[in-house]
C-alpha positions as CSV (number, residue, x, y, z in Angstrom):
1,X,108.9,114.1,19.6
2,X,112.0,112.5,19.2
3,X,113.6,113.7,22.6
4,X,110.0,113.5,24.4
5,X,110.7,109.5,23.9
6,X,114.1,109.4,24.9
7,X,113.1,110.9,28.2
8,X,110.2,108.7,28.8
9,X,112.4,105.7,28.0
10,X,114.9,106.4,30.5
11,X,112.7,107.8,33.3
12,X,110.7,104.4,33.0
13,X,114.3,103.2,33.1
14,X,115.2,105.1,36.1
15,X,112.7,103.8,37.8
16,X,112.8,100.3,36.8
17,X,116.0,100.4,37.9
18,X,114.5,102.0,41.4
19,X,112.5,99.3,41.6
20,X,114.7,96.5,41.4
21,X,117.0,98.2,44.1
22,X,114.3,97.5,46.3
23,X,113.5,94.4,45.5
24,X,116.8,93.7,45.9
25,X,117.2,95.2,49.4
26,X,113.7,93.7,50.6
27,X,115.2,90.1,49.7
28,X,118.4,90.9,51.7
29,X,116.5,91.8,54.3
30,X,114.2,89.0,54.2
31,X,117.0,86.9,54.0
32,X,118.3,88.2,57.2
33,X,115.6,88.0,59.5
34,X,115.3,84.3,58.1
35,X,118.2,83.5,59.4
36,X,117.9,85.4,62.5
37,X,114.7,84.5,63.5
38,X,115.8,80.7,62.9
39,X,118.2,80.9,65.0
40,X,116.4,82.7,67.3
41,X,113.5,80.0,67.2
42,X,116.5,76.8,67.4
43,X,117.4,79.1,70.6
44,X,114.0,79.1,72.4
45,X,113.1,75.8,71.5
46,X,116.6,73.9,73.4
47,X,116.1,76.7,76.3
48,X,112.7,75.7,76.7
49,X,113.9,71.9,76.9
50,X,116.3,72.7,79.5
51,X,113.7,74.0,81.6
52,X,111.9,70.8,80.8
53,X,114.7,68.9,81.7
54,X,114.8,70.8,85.4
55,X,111.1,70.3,85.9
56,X,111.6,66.4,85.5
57,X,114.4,66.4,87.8
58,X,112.9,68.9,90.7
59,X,109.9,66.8,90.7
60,X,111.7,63.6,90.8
61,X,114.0,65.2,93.8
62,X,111.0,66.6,95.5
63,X,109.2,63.0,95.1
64,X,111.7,61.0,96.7
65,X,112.3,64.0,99.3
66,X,108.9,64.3,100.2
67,X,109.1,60.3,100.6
68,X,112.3,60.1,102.9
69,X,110.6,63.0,104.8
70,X,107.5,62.2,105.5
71,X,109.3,58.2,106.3
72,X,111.5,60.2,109.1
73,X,108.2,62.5,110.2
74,X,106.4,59.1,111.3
75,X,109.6,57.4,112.9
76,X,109.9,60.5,114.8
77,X,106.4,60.2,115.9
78,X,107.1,56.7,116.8
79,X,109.8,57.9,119.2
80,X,107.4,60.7,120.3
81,X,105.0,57.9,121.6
82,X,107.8,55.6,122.7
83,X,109.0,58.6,124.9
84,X,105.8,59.7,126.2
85,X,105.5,56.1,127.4
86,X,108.7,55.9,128.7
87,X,108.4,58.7,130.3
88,X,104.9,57.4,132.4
89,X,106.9,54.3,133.7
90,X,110.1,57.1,135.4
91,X,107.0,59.2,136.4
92,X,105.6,56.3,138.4
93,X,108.7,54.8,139.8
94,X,109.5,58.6,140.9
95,X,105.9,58.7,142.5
96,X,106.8,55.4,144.0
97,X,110.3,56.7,145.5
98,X,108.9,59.6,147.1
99,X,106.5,57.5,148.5
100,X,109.3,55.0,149.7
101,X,111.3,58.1,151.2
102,X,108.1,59.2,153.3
103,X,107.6,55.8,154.4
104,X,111.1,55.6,155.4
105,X,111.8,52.9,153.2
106,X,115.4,54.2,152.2
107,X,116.6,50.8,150.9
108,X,113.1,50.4,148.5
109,X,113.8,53.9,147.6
110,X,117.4,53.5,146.8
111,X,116.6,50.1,144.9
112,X,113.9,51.9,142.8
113,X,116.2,55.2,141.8
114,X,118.6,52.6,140.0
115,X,115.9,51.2,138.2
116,X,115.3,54.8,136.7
117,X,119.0,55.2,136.4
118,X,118.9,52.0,134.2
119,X,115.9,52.4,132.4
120,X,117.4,56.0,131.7
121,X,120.9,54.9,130.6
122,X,118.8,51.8,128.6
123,X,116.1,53.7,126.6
124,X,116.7,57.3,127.2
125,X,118.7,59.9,124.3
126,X,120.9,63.1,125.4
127,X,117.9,64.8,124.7
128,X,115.2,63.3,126.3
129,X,117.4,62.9,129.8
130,X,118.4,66.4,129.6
131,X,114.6,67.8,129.1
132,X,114.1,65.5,132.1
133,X,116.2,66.8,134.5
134,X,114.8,70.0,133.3
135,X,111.8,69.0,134.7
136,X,113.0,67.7,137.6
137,X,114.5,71.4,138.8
138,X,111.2,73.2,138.1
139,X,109.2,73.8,141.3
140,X,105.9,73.1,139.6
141,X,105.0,69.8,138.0
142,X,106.3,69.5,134.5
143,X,106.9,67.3,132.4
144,X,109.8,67.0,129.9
145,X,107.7,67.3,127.0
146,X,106.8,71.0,128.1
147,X,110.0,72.1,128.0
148,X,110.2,74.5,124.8
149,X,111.3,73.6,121.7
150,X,112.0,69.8,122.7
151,X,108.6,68.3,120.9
152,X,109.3,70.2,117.7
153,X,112.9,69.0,118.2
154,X,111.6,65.0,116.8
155,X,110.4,66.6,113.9
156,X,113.3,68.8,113.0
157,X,115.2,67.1,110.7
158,X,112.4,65.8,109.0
159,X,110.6,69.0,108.7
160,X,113.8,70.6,106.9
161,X,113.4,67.5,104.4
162,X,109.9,68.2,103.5
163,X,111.1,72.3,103.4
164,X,113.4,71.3,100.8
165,X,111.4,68.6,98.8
166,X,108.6,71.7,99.0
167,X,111.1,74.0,97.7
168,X,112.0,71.7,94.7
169,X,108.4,71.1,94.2
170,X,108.2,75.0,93.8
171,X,111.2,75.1,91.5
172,X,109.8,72.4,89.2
173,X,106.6,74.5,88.9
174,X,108.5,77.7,88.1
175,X,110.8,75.7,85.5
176,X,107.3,74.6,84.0
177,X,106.1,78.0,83.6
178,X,109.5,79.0,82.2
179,X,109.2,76.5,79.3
180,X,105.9,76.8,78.7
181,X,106.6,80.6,78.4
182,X,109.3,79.5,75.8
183,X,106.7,77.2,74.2
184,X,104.6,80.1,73.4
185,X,107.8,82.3,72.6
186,X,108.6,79.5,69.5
187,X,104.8,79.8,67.8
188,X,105.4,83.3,67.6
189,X,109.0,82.9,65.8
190,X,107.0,80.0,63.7
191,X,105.0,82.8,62.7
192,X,107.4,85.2,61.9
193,X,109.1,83.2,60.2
194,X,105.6,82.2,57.6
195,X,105.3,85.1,57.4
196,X,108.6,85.8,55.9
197,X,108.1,83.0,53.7
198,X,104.8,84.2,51.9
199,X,106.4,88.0,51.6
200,X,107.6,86.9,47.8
201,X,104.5,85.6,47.1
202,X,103.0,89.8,46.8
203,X,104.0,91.5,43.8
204,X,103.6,94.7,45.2
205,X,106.1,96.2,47.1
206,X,104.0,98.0,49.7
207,X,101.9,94.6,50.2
208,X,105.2,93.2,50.9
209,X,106.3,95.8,53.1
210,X,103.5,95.7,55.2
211,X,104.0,92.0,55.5
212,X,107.9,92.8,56.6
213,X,106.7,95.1,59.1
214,X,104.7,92.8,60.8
215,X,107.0,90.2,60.8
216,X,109.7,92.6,62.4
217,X,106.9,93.4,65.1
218,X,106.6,90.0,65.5
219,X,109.8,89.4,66.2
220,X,110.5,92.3,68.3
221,X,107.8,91.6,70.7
222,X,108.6,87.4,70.8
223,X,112.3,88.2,71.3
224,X,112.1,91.1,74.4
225,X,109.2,88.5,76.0
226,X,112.1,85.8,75.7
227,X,114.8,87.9,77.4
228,X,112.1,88.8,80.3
229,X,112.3,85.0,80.9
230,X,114.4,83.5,83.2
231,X,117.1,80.9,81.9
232,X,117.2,77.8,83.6
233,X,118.9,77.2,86.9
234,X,122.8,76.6,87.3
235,X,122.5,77.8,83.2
236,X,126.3,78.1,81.9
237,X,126.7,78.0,77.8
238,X,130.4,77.4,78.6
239,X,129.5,73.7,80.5
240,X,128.3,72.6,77.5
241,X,131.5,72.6,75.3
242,X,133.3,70.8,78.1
243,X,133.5,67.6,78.7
């Protein structure tokens, strides 16, 4: 009876002592992916206020882009107009030298072509002048507005400005998704990490276990989401330790 004791006591021993091995590891562990998962969650958080941070500035770029451009579109439709007239007063003092040169009036017509050659020299750009003589050499009537590409060429530059404050407009957008995507990236980690903190609060070790393994899912899921994300524009860890 004696020895049937004995063996009871130290098998309950045994496994007492089992037991609080396990505990032991399970708080290590817990521990652990405390830590981790804080650091994890400090992580997400600053990258998704960097991406904040780019948002604010590509919008205020693409604000003051889209004003300067939109500022050059109308002055260039301003010269547009100024041009077209222009170009009606050298149509009707050519109409009026052909007519001159018909007539025989030489001297009239000679008088009016330096009229155009000042009101050219006066009013006209390198541009305009060249798309006229372009129209000049065509053998039907033409004017130098049909020549290709020269109407689209007043609204070049400022089309490339509107392109770009368009493409910043897009990159704020992205960089909102990006750090909203973070946003929900940090409630996860917020709940693994409760759910770390209430682990000690089962006595059993399975409840606690289960708990564990949750949290690890948790975190495995919010953490490969967070690497499919992409890091902010011109990122570089290294530019932030030098000053």
């Amino acid at each position: 009876m004696a020895d049937e004791k004995n063996t009871a006591v130290e098998a309950k021993a045994e496994t007492a002592g089992k037991k609080g091995i396990s505990e032991e590891k399970l708080e290590i562990i817990i521990a652990i992916l405390l830590g981790v998962t804080a650091i994890l969650t400090a992580w997400a958080g600053w990258v998704g206020s960097l991406h904040g941070g780019n948002q604010a500035t590509n919008y205020t770029q693409s604000n003051n882009l889209s004003a300067q451009g939109n500022s050059m579109y109308n002055e260039a439709a301003q010269l547009y107009m100024q041009d077209m007239l222009l170009w009606n007063q050298i149509s009707d003092y050519l109409f009026d030298i052909e007519i001159a040169n018909a007539n025989g009036r030489t001297a009239e017509a000679a008088l009016i072509e330096e009229k155009v050659d000042t009101l050219m020299y006066d009013n006209c750009s390198e541009e305009f002048a060249a798309a006229i003589e372009w129209a000049a050499e065509q053998e039907e009537y033409a004017t130098p507005f049909d020549k290709e590409g020269f109407v689209d060429g007043y609204f070049a530059e400022a089309n490339e400005v509107l392109a770009e404050a368009d493409a910043l407009l897009e990159e704020g957008k992205q960089d909102n998704a990006n750090g909203d995507a973070y946003g929900l990236v940090t409630v996860i980690y917020s709940l693994v990490l409760f759910l770390l903190g209430i682990v000690g609060i089962f006595k059993k070790i399975p409840n606690r276990v289960l708990i564990l393994v949750f949290a690890c899912v948790c975190l495995v899921i919010a953490t490969v989401y967070m690497i499919t994300i992409p890091m902010p524009t011109g990122f570089n860890l290294a530019s932030f330790f030098v000053h």
